[in-house]
N, C-alpha and C positions, 0 to 999 in steps of 0.2 A: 504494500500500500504506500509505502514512503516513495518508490520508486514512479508512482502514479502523481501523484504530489508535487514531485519534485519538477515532473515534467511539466504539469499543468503552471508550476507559478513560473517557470521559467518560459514557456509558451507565450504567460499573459505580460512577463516582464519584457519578451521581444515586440509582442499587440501595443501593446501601452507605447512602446520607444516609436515604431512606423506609425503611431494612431495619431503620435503628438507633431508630427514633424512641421514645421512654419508654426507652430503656438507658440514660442520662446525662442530666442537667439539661438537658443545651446540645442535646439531638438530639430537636428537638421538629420536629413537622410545618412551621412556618412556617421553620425555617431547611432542610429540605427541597426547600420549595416553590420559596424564594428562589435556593437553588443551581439545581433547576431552569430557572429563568426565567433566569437567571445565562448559563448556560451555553446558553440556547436562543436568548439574544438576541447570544450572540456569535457562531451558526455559522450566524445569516440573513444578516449582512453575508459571511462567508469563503464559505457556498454560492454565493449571487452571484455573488463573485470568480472562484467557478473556472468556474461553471454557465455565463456570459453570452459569454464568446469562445467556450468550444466550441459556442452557440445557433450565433454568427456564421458558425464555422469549419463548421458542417453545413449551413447554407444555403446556401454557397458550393459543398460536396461536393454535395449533391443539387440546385443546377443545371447544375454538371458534367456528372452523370451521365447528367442528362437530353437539354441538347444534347449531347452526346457519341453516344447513341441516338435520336434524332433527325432530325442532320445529314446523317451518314451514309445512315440509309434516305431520306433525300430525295434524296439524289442520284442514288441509284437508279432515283429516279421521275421524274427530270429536273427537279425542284423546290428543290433545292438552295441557289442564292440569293434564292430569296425564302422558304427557311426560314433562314435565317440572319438577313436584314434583320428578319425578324417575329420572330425570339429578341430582338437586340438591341433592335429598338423595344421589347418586352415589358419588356424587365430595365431598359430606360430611366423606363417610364413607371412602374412598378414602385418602384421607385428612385425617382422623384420623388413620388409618393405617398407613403412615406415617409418623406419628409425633410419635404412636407407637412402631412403629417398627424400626425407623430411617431409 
């Protein structure tokens, strides 16, 4: 919720700076523009910050999920360990790619 917040008053703090521009000497387009950019270049670094473990934290969920529906119906079929070996080989090679390739 803070992160909702934060974006609304900064939203209305760029409205407010284009909404005033000619009402006062000092509320001219370029100091608009500047808060704009102000404020756009400080929430590329903090989106990152929050955006990049939860990238991590969902790839991890959606291989879960995947073996998890998977493993099970292979065992069913009698194939069982060599769907598990073929996961791991998978998320190895996977994995080494990249750390590879970055």
């Amino acid at each position: 919720m803070s992160f909702v917040w934060n974006y609304f008053t900064e939203g209305l703090a760029i409205g407010v700076g284009f909404g005033a521009i000619g009402k006062t000497p000092s509320a001219t387009f370029e100091s608009a523009r500047n808060l704009a950019i102000g404020i756009g270049i400080q929430n590329f670094p903090e989106g990152l910050a929050v955006s990049l473990p939860l990238r991590a934290f969902a790839t991890g969920a959606m291989m879960y999920v995947v073996i998890d529906d998977i493993i099970p119906e292979a065992q069913v079929s009698g194939n069982g360990k060599l769907t598990s070996w073929t996961s791991i080989l998978g998320f190895l090679v996977m994995m080494s790619l990249d750390v590879g390739l970055g």
